[in-house]
C-alpha positions in Angstrom: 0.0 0.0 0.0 3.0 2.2 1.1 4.1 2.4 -2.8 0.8 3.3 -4.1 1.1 6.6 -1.7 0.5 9.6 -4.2 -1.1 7.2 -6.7 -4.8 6.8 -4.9 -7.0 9.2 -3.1 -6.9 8.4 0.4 -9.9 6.1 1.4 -9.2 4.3 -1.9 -7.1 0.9 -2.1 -5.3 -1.2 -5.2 -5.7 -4.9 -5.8 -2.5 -6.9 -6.7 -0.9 -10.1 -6.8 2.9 -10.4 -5.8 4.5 -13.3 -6.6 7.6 -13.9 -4.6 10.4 -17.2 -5.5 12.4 -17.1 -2.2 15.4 -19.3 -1.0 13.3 -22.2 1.6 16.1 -21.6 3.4 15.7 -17.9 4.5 12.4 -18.7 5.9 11.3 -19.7 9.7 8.6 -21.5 9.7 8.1 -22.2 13.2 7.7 -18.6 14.7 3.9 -19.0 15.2 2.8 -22.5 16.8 -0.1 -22.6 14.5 1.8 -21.5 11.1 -0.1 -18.8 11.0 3.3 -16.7 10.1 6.3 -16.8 8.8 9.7 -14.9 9.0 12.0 -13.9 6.5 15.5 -13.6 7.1 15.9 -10.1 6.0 12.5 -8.7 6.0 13.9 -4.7 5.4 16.0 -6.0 2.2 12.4 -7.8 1.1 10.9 -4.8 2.0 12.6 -2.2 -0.4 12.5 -4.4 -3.0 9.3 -5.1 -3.1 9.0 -1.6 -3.0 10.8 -1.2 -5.8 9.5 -3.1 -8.0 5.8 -2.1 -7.1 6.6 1.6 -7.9 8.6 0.9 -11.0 5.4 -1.4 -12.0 2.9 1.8 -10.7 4.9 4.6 -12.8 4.6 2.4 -16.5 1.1 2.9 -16.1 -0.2 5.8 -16.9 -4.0 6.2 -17.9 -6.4 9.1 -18.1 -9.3 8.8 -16.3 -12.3 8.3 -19.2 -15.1 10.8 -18.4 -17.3 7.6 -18.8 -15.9 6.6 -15.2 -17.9 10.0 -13.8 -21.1 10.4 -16.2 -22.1 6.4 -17.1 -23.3 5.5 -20.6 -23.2 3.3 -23.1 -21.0 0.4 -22.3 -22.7 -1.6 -25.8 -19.3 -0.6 -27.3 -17.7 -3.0 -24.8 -20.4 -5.3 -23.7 -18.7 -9.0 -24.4 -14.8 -8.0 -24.3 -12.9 -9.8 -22.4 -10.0 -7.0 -20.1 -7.2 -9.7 -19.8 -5.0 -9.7 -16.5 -2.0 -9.5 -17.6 -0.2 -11.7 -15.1 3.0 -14.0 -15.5 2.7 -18.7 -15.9 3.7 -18.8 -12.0 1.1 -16.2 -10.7 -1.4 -17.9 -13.4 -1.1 -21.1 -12.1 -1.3 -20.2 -7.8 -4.3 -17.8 -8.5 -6.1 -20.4 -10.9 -5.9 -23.2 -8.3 -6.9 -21.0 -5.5 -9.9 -19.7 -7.8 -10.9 -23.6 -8.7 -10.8 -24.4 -4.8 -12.9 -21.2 -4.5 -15.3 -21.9 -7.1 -14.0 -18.4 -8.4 -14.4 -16.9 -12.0 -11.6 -17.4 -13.8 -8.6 -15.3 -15.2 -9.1 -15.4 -19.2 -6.0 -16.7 -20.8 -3.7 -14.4 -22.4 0.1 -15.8 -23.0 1.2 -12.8 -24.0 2.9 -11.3 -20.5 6.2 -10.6 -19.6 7.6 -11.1 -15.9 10.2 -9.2 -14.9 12.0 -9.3 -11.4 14.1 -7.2 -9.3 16.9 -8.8 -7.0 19.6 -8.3 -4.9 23.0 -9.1 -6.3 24.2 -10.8 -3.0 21.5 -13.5 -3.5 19.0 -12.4 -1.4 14.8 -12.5 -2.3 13.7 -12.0 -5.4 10.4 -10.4 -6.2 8.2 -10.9 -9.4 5.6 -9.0 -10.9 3.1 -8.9 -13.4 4.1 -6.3 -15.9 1.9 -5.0 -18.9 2.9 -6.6 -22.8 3.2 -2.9 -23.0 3.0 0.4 -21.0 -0.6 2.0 -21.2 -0.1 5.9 -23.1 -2.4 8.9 -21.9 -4.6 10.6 -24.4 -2.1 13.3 -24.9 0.9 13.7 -25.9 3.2 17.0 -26.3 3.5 16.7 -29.9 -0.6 16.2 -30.7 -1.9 18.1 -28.1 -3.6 21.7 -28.7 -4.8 24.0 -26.0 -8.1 25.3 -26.5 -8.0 27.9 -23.6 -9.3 27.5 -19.6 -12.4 27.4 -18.2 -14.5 28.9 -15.6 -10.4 29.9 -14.4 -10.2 26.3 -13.0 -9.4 23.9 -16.2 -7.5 24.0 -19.3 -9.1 22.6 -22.0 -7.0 20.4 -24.8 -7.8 19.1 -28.2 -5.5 15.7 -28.5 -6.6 14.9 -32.4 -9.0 12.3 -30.9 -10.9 14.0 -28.6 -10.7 16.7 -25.8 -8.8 16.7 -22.5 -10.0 18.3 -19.4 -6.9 19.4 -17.0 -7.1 20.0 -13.8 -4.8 23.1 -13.3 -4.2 22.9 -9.5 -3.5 18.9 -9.4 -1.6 19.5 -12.5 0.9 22.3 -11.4 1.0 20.5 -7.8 2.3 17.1 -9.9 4.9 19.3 -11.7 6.3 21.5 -8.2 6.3 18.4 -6.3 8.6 15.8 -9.2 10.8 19.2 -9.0 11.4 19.4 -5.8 11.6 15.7 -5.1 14.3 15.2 -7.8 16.1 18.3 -6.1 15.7 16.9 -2.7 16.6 13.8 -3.8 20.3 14.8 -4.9 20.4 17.7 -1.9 20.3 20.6 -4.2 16.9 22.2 -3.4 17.6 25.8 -3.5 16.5 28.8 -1.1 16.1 31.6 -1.8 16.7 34.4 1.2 14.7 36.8 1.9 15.8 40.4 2.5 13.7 41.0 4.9 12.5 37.8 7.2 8.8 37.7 7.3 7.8 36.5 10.8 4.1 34.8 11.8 2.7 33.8 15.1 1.0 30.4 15.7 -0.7 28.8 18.4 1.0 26.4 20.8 0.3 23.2 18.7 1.4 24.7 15.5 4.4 25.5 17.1 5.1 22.4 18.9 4.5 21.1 15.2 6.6 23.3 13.3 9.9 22.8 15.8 9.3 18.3 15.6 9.9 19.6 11.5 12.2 21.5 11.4 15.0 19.7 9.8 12.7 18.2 7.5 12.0 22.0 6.6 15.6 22.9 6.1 16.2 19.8 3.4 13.9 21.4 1.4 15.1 24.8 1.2 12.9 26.5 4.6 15.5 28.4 7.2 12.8 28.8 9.7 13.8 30.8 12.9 12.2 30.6 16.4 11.4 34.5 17.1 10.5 34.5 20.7 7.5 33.9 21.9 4.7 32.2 19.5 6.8 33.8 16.7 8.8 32.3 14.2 10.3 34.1 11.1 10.8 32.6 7.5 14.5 33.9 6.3 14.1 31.8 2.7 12.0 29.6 0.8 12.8 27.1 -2.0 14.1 29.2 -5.0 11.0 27.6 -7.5 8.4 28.6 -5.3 7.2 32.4 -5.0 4.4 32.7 -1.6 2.9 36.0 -1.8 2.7 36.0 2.2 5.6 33.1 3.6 4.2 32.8 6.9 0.7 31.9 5.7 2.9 29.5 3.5 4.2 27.6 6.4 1.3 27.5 8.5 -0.9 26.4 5.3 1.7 23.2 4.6 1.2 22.2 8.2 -2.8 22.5 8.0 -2.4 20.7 5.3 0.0 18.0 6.5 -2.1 17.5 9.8 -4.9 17.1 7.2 -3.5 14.6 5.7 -2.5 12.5 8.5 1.1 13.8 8.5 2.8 12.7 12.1 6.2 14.1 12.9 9.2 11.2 13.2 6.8 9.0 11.2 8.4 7.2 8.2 7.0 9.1 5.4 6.6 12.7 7.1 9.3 14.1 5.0 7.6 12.9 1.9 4.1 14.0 3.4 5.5 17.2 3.5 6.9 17.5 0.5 3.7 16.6 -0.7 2.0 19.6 1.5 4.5 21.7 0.1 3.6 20.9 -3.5 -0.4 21.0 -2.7 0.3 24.9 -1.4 2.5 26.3 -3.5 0.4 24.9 -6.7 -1.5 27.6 -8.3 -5.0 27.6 -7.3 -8.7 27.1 -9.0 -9.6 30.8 -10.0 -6.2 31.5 -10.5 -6.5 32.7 -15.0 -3.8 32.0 -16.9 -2.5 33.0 -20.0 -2.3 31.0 -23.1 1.4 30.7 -22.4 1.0 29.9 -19.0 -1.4 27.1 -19.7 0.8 25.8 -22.8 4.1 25.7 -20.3 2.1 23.4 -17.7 1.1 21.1 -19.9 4.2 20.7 -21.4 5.6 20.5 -17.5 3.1 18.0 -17.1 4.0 15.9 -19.4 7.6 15.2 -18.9 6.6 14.3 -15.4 6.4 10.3 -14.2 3.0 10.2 -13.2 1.2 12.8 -15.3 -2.3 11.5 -15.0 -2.5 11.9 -11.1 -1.6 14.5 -8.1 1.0 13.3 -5.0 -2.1 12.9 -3.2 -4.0 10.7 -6.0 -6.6 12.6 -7.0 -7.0 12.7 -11.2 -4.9 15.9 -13.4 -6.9 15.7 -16.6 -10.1 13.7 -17.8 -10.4 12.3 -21.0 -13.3 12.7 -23.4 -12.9 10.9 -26.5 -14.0 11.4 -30.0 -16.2 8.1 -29.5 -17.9 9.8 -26.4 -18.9 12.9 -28.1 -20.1 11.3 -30.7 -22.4 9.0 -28.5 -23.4 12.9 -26.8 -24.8 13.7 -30.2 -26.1 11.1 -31.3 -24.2 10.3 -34.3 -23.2 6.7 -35.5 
């Protein structure tokens, strides 16, 4: 579930198989007196690469949410076609069994899979999984697509040559600060830029409390924050990329945002929670009008990034509504 984080909305979960081939030998059988468990040998090595392999599975796949997801309709076009699982022999053959002791549907055959595995050179597990004969493409691409202009200050509308594209100009612009900073982070070279004069907020007791269990975290990704005296603290610089109108608000909006979103100082993930926060706040807002070059450089931004389809948090960047879908709106055959 951990690597689907920034792939789903929160309430929402994915449905997988993993098939693992592991050495008997790094297994314990007898840890639970009913074999209810089992241990592995080196469960954090297992761990990361399952990881691994989940999220290199996640980012191949890449599809636009049909508008026919939202609205209904006609599903005749569809009625009778079979959706293959694209799954590899050895997954086949453990699900299939299971589903005949079940009394289960079962999978449809399709031979046509790869299986692909990561591994650890020293010998340790080795996880498989199912990947895709080949890697789903979104509706738009930078060399069809054609902005049509925005609408109601909130979407960008998009002609791909085979339909139209709604985007989502807030979840968009979020996907493209967030990959930006990540990468930066990632490599330590997120830039701040100082302020000449610090800009300096108060916050209630909590917020504080909050903002001092993240600081560090702050600092990685280009905040000097200051304790002021008091319930005052002072913002001295900001990532370079990101331009708050008021960086006090800025702060205490990322942690609303990340105690929102279930954000926990010293937890695992808080620094990538934040990050996330960070993105979510300094993405420009629904409301916000852009001009036609504006809109044409965040598509483009969009575009180049892994996971242009969805936000950090999950929710959907664009909609697609397909030539076949108007068509069906009108009425024509």
């Amino acid at each position: 579930m951990t690597a689907y984080a920034g792939h789903l909305e929160k309430g929402r979960y994915p449905t997988a198989v993993l098939y693992l081939d592991i050495d008997v030998g790094r297994l314990d059988v007898n840890v639970h007196p009913r074999k209810e468990e089992v241990r592995f040998d080196d469960e954090d090595g297992l761990y990361r690469v399952i990881m691994a392999a989940v999220t290199e599975a996640i980012v191949q796949y890449k599809p636009v949410v049909p508008v026919d997801a939202f609205v209904g309709g006609d599903t005749s076009e569809t009625e009778g076609v079979e959706y293959p699982l694209r799954v590899s022999p050895a997954v086949r053959d453990a699900v299939e069994d299971y589903i005949r002791r079940h009394g289960l549907v079962r999978i449809p055959d399709d031979v046509n899979t790869r299986e692909w595995s990561m591994g650890f050179s020293n010998g340790s597990p080795r996880v498989s999984v199912a990947q895709p004969a080949a890697p789903a493409v979104t509706a738009v691409t930078g060399s069809e697509i054609k902005i049509l202009g925005q609408l109601y200050n909130k979407y960008i509308i998009a002609d791909t040559g085979k339909g139209l594209v709604v985007i989502d100009q807030h979840t968009a612009h979020e996907r493209v600060i967030y990959e930006r900073l990540k990468a930066a982070y990632g490599v330590g070279s997120v830039v701040g830029q100082r302020l000449l004069v610090p800009v300096t907020f108060a916050m209630d007791r909590g917020e504080l409390e909050l903002l001092d269990a993240l600081a560090d975290d702050f600092a990685e990704l280009g905040f000097e924050l200051e304790a002021f005296g008091g319930d005052t603290y002072a913002v001295k610089s900001h990532p370079a990329d990101l331009l708050p109108s008021d960086a006090g608000e800025f702060v205490r909006g990322v942690l609303d945002d990340f105690v929102e979103r279930g954000g926990k100082p010293g937890a695992p993930q808080a620094r990538e929670r934040l990050l996330r926060s960070v993105a979510c706040r300094a993405a420009v807002m629904a409301g916000y009008p852009l001009e036609p070059e504006e809109m044409a450089a965040l598509v483009r931004d969009l575009l180049a990034t892994d996971s242009p389809t969805v936000c950090p948090h999950g929710r959907p960047t664009m909609v697609d509504l397909p030539d076949r879908v108007l068509n069906r709106l009108f009425n024509r055959n």
